[in-house]
N, C-alpha and C positions, 0 to 999 in steps of 0.2 A: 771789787765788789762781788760778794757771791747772790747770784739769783736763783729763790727758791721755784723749785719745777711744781707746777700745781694738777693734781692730776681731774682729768677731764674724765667726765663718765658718760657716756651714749652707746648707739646700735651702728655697727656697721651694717653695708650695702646688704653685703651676704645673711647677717642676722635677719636683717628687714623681712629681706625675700623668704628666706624659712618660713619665719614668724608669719606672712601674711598667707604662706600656701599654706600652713597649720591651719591657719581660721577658717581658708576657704574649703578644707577639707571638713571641717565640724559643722561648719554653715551648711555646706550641698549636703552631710550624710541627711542632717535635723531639717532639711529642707525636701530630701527626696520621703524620708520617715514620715513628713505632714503631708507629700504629696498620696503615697500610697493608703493613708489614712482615709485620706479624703476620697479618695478616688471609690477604696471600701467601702464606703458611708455611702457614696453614690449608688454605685452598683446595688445594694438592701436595700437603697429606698426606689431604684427603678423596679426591683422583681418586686417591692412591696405592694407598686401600685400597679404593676401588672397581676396581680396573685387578687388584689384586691378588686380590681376592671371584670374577671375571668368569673367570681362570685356573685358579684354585680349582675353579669351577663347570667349567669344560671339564674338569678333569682326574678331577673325578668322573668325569664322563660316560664318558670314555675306558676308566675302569676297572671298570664294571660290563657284564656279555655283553650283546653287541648285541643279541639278542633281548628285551632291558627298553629299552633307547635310544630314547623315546617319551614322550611325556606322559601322564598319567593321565587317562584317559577321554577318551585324542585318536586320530589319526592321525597317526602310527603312533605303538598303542597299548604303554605304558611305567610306568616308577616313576618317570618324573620330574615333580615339580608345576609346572603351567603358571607358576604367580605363586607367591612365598615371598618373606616378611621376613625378614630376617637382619643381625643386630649385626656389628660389628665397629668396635674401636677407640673403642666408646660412641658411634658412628654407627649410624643404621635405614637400610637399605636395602633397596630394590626390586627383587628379581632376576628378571627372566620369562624363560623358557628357551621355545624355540620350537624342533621338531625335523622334518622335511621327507624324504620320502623324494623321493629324483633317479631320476629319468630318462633317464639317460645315455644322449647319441643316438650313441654312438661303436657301441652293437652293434642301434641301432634303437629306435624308441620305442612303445610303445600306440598301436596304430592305426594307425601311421606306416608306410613302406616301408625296411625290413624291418620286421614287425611285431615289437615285443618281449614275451614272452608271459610274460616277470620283468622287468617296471620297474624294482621297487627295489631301484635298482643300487648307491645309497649311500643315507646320510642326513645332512642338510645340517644341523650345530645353529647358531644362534644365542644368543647369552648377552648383553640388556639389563640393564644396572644403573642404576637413579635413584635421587636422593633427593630426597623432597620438602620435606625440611628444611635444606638445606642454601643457602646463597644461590646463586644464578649457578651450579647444577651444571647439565651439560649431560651427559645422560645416555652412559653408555659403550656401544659396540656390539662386542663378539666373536664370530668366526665361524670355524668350524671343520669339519672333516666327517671321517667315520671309514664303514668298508664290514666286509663282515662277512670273515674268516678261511677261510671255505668257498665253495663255487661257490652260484650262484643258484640257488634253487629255483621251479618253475614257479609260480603264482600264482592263486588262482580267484579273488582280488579284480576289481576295476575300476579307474577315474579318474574323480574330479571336476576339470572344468576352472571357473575363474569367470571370465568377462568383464566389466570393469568399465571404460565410459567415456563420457561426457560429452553434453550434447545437442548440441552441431556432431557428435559423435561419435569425437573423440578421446580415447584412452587416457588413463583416471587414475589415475598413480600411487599408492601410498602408504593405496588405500582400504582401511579394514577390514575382515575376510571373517570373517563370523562360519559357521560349519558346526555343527547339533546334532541328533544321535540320540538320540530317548527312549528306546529299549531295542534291543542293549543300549546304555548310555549314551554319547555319544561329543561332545564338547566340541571346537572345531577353531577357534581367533582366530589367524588372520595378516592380512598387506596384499600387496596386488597390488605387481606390479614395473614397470618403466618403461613395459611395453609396456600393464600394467592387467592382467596378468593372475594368477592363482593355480591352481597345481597342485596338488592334492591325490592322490599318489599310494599304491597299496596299498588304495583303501578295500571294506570288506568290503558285499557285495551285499544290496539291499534294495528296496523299489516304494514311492516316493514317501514315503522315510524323513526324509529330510536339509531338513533348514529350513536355509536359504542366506537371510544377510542380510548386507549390504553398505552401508557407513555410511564417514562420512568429515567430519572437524571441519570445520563451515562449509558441509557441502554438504548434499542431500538424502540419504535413506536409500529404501532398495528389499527384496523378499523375495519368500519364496516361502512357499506355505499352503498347508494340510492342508485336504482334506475336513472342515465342521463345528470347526475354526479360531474360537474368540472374535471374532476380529475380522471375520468373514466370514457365521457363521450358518451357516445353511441354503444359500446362494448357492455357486457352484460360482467356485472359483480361478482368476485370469485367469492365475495362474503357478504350477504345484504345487509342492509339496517333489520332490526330484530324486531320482531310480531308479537305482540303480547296478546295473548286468547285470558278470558275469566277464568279464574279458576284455575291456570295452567301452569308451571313455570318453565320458562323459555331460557335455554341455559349456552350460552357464547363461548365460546375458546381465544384466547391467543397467546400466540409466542413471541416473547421479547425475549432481548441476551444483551449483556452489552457490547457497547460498540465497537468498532476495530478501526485497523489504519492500515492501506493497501501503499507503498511508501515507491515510488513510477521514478525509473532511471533512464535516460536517453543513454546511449554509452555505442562508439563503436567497436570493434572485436577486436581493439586495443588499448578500451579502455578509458579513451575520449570522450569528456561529455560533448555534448549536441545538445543546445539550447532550441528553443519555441518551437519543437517538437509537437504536434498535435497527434491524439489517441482519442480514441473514445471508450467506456466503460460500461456493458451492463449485464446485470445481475438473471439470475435465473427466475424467481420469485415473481409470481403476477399476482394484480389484483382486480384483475376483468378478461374476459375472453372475447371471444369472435368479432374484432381480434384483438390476441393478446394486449393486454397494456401490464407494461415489465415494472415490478416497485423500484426498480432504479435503474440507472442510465442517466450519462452524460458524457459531454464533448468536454476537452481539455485537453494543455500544453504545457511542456513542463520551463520550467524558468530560465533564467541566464545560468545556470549552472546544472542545467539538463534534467533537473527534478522537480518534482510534484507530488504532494504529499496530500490523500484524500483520506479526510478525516473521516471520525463517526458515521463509518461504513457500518451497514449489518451486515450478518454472517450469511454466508451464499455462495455460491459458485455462480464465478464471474466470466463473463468473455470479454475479451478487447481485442479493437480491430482500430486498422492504421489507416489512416485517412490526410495523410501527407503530400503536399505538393512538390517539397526539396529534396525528402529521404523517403526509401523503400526497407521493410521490416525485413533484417534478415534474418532474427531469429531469436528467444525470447528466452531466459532465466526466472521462474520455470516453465513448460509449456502452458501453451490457454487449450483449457480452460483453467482458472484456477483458484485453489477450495481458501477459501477463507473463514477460520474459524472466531469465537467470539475472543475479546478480550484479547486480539496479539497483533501484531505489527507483521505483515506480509511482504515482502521485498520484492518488487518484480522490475524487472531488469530488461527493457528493449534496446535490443543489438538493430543498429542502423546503420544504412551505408548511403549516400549521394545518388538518386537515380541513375541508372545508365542503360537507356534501353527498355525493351521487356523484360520482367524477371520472373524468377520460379523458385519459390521457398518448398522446402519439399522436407516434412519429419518423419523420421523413422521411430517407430515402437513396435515394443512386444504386442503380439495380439491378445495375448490371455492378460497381460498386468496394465497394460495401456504405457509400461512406463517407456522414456526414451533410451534409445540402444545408439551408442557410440561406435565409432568404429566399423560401422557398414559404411560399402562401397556403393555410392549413385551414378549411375552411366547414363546421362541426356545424350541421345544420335540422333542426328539428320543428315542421312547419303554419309560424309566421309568426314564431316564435324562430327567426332566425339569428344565429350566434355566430361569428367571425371572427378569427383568431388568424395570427399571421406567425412563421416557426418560425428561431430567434437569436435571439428577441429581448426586452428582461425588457420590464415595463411597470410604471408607478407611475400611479397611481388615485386618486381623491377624489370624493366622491361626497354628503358630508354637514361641512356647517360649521357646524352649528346651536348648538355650544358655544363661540365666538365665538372674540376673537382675543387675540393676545398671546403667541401660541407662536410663538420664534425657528424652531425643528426641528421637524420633524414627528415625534409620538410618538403625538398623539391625531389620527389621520384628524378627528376631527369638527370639528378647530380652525382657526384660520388665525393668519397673522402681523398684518394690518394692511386697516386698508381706512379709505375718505375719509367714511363715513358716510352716501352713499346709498344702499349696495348691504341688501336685506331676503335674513340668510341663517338666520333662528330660525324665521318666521312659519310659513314653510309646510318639512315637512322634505322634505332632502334636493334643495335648491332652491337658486338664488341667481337674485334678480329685482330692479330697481329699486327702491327703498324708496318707499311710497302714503302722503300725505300731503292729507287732506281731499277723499280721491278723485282727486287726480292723484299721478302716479308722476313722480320728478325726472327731470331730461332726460338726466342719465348719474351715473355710478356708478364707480367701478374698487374692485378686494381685492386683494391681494397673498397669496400664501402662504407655508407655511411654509417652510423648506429641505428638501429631497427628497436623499435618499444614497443612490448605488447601488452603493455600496461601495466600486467602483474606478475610475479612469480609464476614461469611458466615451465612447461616439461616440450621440450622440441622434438618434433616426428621424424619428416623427413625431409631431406631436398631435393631439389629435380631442376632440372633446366632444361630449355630447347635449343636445337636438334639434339635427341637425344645422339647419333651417328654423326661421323665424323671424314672428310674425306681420309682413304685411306693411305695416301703418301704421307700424311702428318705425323701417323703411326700411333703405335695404343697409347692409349690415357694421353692424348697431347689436349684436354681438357680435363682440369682438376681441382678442387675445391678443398678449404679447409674454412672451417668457423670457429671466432672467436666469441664466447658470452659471460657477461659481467650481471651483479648488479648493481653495480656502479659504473653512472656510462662516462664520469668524466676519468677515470684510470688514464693516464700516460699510457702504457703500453696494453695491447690485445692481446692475448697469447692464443693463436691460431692454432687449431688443431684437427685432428681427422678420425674416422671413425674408430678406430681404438683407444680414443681418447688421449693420443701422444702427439706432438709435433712431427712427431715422422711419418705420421699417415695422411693418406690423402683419399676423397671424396670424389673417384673416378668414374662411378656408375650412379645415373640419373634415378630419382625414386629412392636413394638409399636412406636408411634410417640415420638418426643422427645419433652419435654416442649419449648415453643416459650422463655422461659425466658433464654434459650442459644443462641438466635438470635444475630447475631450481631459480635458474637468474631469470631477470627481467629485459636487459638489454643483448644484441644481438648484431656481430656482425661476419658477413662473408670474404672472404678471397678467392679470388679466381685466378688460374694460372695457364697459362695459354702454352702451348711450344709447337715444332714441329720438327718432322728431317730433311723435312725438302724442301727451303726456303721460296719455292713456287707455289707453294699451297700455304693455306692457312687455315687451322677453326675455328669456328664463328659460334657466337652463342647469343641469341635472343631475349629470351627469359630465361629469368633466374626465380626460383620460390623454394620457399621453408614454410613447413606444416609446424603448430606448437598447439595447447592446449594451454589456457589461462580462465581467470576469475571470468573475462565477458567473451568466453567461447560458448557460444548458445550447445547443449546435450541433444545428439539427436535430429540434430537439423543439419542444413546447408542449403544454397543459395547460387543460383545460377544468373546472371545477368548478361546483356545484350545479345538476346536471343530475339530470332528472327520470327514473324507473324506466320508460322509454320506448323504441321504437323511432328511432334518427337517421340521416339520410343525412349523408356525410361524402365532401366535397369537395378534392382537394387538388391544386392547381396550380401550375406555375414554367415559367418560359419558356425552351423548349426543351427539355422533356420531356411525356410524354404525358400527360394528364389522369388521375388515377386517381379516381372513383366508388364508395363499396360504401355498404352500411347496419351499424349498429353497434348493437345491444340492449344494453343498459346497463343490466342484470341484477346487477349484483354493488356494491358500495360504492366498489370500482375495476377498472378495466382499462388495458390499455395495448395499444397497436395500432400494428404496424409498417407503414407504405407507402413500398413501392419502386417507384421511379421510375425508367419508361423512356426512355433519352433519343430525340428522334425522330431 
């Protein structure tokens, strides 16, 4: 029996799914197309009934007698409310009316030639509408101006003028002007015009009534203060509130810029933050005397990652001083004081180290440029303690390896990395001497150390160790040194080397410079080699140090610690300038000593 095949017609899986992302795609376009429609339609009809509120509001104004044409507890005083909410259409709006007596110089103006002895010759309104509800509204501005029906009347009032501009010293537009009388009460926000300025005319006479403040989004803010003023005390006003005499006008200044950002680094001279860090900050700019009260100042610390970021600073020249119980200020990126201009981000960088002792931060500058000079020599003496310090410049230190080895990094000063098993560094502390076996010391020795960081790409000075002398049956160079420097500290192997920058030289005289061919890396390590000829003697070496230069090497400074409550001479020299000499008492837990330097 043959059976006929009947053929079957439908969609498969795969068709379906097409077929229905087709639709969804026509649906969302015709759906976003009704949205943006709609949304359109909204937008025309929110500006239509704000456009419509702003008319509204002028045409009040028109129609109540010019002698109320004023704001309420303003100039020129009125019934109309500076700021009001008001519905419409089941929209909230914003309305602030601003009302302005003019000065028309068509018959003279206050002060001016011809003098006008009635100013207000009109009054200029303005009518603001916003919403803050509304998306993308961009608020409306109308303006209008209406005079009164009768001639002027003469005037016993005054003018206030406001000046408002910038530290180059040009005009800023758009700033806010705040004006306020405590009794009787008198309320006055407008903004300067192109040239920065604001007229306040008609206003009624008074001696040092009117607090004038002037502010602007983004910029600094300025004023003016009353005798015994909260913010002032007892101290006498570098600016007073402003006097209006009849017939006079009284014309105010000030200067706004915008703001800045002073951006505060804890770091030590390797580059380590140092968290909760406390500093204080303040500016030069007062605004009262006898005595001074400073327009800015404050205490602050900087966070778990050593920084603190002090925003919408005004422009000034700043001091800061360290007021730390944990760490002592060794030295600062760039010197204090320091200029802060408008509109920039200022980086300042304090170098700290762990107290220890009394300390002496001591900077070196030109005398003629102020700037800091690197590279001079400081000599601290007391009797047969001299203490010698090169100003640029950080140093790293080791002094004790008595807790042996096996540290890649340096974390524990006491440790090292590696040594061949002659060198003795437990026996005696704070020492490294050939290892004594049966009364004789081996014939040489070497350590290696750990990896040294000084945080950044640095240029290395020089090294030195103590005793620089050596007994003399060891015979010459039976202490010798080579360094190895990467930047990269995990490398498998160091490649040691000496000041000609070869493996075959060696670093036999203390104080020497270090080949420039380690300029450049970040990480750093030494070897030390010990020998002698007369296996009854041995040389011994105490401290071990390397001078470098890096990104948190304070210019210009250096840093004395665990100095004794003593009297010191302090010596400080650079070639081609003149010697400076003094004595320093070292009376206090710290001090800090500037020397300027004359060039010959």
């Amino acid at each position: 029996m043959r059976i006929k095949k009947k053929n079957i017609f439908g969609f498969t899986l795969v068709e379906t799914v097409v077929g229905v992302a087709l639709f969804l795609i026509v649906a969302l376009s015709i759906y976003q197309s009704f949205i943006s429609i709609y949304q359109f339609s909204k937008n025309i009809r929110v500006r239509v009934l704000a456009a419509n509120l702003a008319n509204e509001q002028i045409e009040i104004i028109r129609n109540i007698p010019y002698a109320d044409i004023g704001i309420v507890s303003g100039i020129p005083l009125g019934v109309i409310p500076n700021v009001q909410t008001l519905t419409r259409g089941g929209i909230t709006y914003t309305v602030t009316s601003t009302i302005r007596n003019i000065d028309d110089a068509f018959d003279g103006t206050l002060g001016g030639t011809p003098n006008d002895t009635r100013p207000a010759d009109y009054k200029k309104i303005i009518i603001n509408v916003s919403c803050t509800t509304c998306a993308n509204f961009t608020p409306i501005n109308f303006t209008s101006s209406v005079a009164p029906k009768n001639l002027e009347m003469a005037s016993s009032n005054g003018a206030l003028f406001v000046k408002v501009f910038d530290a180059n010293g040009n005009p800023v537009q758009g700033a806010t002007v705040h004006i306020e009388r405590a009794s009787p009460i008198i309320i006055v926000n407008d903004v300067t015009d192109s040239g920065g300025n604001y007229q306040l005319i008609d206003v009624p006479p008074g001696a040092e009534v009117y607090e004038v403040t002037v502010s602007k989004t983004g910029y600094s803010s300025d004023r003016t203060y009353a005798d015994g003023d909260v913010a002032i005390g007892s101290s006498i006003p570098a600016k007073y509130n402003a006097t209006i005499t009849a017939g006079n006008v009284t014309q105010v200044s000030f200067a706004i810029d915008r703001t800045s950002t002073i951006a505060v680094k804890t770091v030590t001279d390797t580059c380590v933050p140092k968290s909760a860090v406390n500093f204080s900050l303040s500016g030069s700019k007062i605004i009262a005397t006898a005595p001074d009260v400073l327009k800015y100042s404050g205490s602050f610390a900087t966070d778990g990652s050593g920084q603190k970021n002090l925003n919408n600073i005004e422009w000034d020249t700043y001091n800061f001083a360290f007021n730390d119980s944990v760490y002592d200020l060794v030295g600062s990126n760039p010197l204090n004081p320091i200029v802060l201009g408008p509109n920039a981000t200022q980086n300042l960088q304090l170098i700290v180290a762990p107290k220890n002792g009394r300390g002496l931060l001591v900077t070196v500058t030109d005398g003629t440029s102020g700037l800091p000079i690197s590279g001079a020599s400081v000599t601290l003496t007391k009797g047969s303690d001299v203490k010698t310090l090169i100003t640029g410049r950080g140093f790293l230190r080791q002094s004790d390896w008595s807790l042996g080895d096996g540290q890649a990094d340096i974390g524990d000063l006491q440790k090292f990395f590696s040594s061949d098993g002659n060198i003795e560094y437990s026996a005696f502390p704070s020492e490294l001497r050939l290892k004594e076996t049966a009364g004789q010391y081996q014939t040489s020795g070497s350590l290696e150390s750990s990896t040294f960081d000084t945080g950044s790409a640095s240029n290395f000075q020089e090294i030195s160790w103590q005793p620089e002398s050596q007994p003399p049956d060891t015979g010459a160079d039976s202490v010798s040194f080579q360094i190895a420097t990467s930047s990269d500290k995990t490398i498998a192997v160091w490649n040691f080397k000496g000041p000609d920058g070869t493996e075959s030289s060696y670093y036999t005289l203390s104080n020497r410079n270090i080949s420039p061919a380690n300029n450049g890396a970040r990480y750093a390590r030494y070897k030390i080699y010990l020998k002698t000829e007369d296996t009854a003697f041995t040389p011994n070496v105490s401290n071990i140090a390397f001078t470098f230069t890096s990104d948190c090497t304070p210019s210009g400074q250096v840093f004395f610690d665990a100095l004794d409550n003593d009297t010191y001479t302090l010596n400080v020299s650079k070639g081609g300038y003149a010697v400076l000499n003094d004595t320093i008492d070292i009376n206090s837990n710290y001090k800090d000593y500037s020397a300027k330097l004359n060039a010959l």
